[in-house]
Phi, psi and omega in degrees: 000140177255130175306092173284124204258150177279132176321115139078072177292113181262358170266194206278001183220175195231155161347319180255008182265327196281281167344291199307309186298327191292314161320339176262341170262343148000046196129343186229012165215163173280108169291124196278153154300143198255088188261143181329189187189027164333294204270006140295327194274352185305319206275014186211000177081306182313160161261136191228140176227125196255133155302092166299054165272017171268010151250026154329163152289317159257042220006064174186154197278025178278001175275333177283325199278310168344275190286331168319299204278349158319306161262053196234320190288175184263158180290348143293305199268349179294292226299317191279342160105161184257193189178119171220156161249137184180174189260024150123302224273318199290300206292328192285304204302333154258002166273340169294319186260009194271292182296004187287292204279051196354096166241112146338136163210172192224153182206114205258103185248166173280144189301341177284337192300137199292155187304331188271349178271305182261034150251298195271020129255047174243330159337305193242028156089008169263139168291147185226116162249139153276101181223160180022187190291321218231171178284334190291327182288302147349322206282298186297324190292313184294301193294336158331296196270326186303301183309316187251029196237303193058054170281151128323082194298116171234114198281152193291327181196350161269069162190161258220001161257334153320282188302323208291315192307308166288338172260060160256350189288298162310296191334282181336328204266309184267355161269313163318299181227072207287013200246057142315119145302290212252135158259151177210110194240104172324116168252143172214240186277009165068021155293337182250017157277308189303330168291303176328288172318322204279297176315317203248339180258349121358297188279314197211079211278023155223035164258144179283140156247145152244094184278141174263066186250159165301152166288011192267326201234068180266065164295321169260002155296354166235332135002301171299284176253025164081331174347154158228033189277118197316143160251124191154152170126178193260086195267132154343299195267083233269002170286358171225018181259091203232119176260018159247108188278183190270154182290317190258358177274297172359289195281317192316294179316302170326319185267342210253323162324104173246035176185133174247100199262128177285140177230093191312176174309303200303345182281327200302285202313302190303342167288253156025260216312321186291330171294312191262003147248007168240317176288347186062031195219165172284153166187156232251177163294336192259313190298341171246027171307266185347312188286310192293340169294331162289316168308325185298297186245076187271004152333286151350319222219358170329127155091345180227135163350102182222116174290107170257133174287086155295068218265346176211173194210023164280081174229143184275136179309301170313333186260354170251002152285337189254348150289319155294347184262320196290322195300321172332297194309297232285324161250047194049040209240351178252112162216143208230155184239143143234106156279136162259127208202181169270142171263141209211164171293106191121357199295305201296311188302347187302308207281332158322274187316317176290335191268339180308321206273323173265033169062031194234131187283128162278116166254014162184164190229109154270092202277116177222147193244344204264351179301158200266303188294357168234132190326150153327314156251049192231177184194123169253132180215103205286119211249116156279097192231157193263117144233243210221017172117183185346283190283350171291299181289353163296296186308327192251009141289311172313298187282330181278337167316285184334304187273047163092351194225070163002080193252135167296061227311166164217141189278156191324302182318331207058037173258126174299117167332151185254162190025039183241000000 
């Protein structure tokens, strides 16, 4: 599809801004695949086809705005080395391609930035300062050092070679598939919706945007609708998590946006768990922003085309083991008992053998004899066991009542349910 630019484009980037980068970035990012999604859209009514960006060389689409705005610069400014600041995807992606084109580059992160993010853009040959909490505290450092440095500042998502470069991501997405209703885009400072909007309302001026924030960090969501809703806290999604939106992204979203939707952790967590157990694939907390917005209201989206923007797939292997075991709870396929009981010889193999008979796997044993809340001659014991869901584990609640031993669900936090 060829890009149509609207008469007296009052934003900071245009049609033929998107068209160039994509030529220029050619041959140097992966065109990623726009692939189904049958068992999402099952889990959502929609039809759905996902933006593989998380299979860049650094698994996030921050490497097209990156080599955009890298091979922009002029030869006096290569020479002088680059500077960004960012929360782990913008930093591996110009420090990756800074050393492809030999740029100096220096990359300035919050101290906070997950570990695996700030190794592997040490990786690839960028100086990594570690400052402040937050991106806006990186922010004040890097230009600091860019000013006394006399680095090249290349912001993560307010500029305007940067924004053109993500939005080559809709072009692709709608050259691929022009009958897309619906875009669904992850926001943090809104470089990759503003390009992205610009690209997709050009190409198809009656396809929808859906902007995307944590419910932690609704910066351009107050931003937007006048709102003042705190911002701040510990997000999954920690890549969109910017409590400034960018100065030139701002009006593209106002205009082009016709809706911006919050997303608590747990939907977050539950997307992450559906891309790698139904997509088979990775994905970042920012990166299943979109799917969790389907998750909230999949109604909404019942019945219609819907494009997700995967945009990134940097999750520490621990923490997608520990999303995955918490969604397992969430759907009772994980469950924990506290039996109370007379304590006797046989008693652990009795209570093996009935759950062994209702099919239920034991993954942990907890023997306790010494508790205050219990006779003297009692014994409490907390039983973890793996089923096969809800109703599974009501029946094998069902069967342990029965046989005497007054059981108790006990909650993920690990505290006994009251009245169970």
């Amino acid at each position: 599809m060829t890009l149509q630019a609207k008469p007296n484009e009052p934003f900071a980037i245009t049609p033929e801004d998107i068209e160039a980068a994509a030529r220029r970035i050619e041959g140097h990012v992966l065109r990623t695949p726009l692939v189904p999604a049958p068992r999402l859209s099952e889990l959502t009514g929609a039809t759905i086809l996902v933006k593989h960006e998380n299979m860049q060389a650094t698994a996030s689409f921050k490497e097209r705005g990156a080599v955009n705005k890298l091979l922009s610069l002029d030869e006096d400014e290569t020479a002088r080395g680059v500077i960004a600041m960012s929360a782990g995807n913008h930093a591996q992606a110009v420090a990756y391609h800074a050393r492809r084109f030999g740029i100096p580059a220096t990359i300035v992160m919050p101290e906070t930035t997950p570990l695996v993010k700030v190794e592997n853009t040490r990786s690839h040959g960028a100086r990594v300062v570690l400052y402040g909490e937050t991106l806006y505290e990186s922010a004040q450092k890097a230009r600091e050092l860019a000013n006394a440095e006399g680095l090249v500042f290349v912001h993560p998502y307010d500029d305007p070679a940067v924004m053109a470069g993500q939005g080559t991501i809709a072009q692709e997405m709608l050259d691929d598939d022009p009958d897309l209703d619906v875009l669904i885009i992850p926001l943090g400072g809104g470089g990759l919706m503003a390009g992205n909007a610009v690209a997709a309302k050009a190409l198809k001026p009656e396809i929808e945007l859906i902007g995307v924030e944590a419910a932690l960090y609704p910066s351009f969501y107050n931003a937007v609708n006048a709102e003042d809703l705190a911002i701040g806290g510990a997000t999954l999604a920690e890549g969109i998590a910017v409590k400034t939106v960018g100065v030139q992204t701002l009006p593209i979203v106002s205009s082009l946006v016709s809706d911006i939707v919050l997303v608590g952790e747990d939907l977050i967590e539950r997307a992450v768990n559906a891309y790698a157990c139904l997509q088979h694939t990775l994905a970042e907390g920012a990166g299943a922003a979109g799917l969790a917005a389907m998750l909230k209201e999949p109604q909404r989206y019942a019945g219609r085309k819907v494009g997700l923007v995967l945009c990134g797939g940097n999750i520490d292997t621990r923490l997608l083991a520990a999303i995955m075991v918490r969604e397992l709870e969430r759907e009772d396929r994980i469950v924990a008992f506290r039996l109370t009981t007379s304590d006797r010889p046989g008693l652990l193999g009795k209570v093996a053998s009935l759950l062994g008979d209702q099919g239920a796997n034991i993954l942990e044993v907890s023997h306790g004899r010494l508790f205050l809340d219990v006779p003297a001659k009692g014994v409490s014991l907390d039983v973890t066991v793996e089923t096969r869901g809800a109703a599974h584990s009501q029946a094998i609640e069902a069967m342990l009542r029965a046989n005497g031993f007054a059981p108790h669900r006990v909650l993920p936090r690990g505290l006994a349910e009251p009245g169970r």
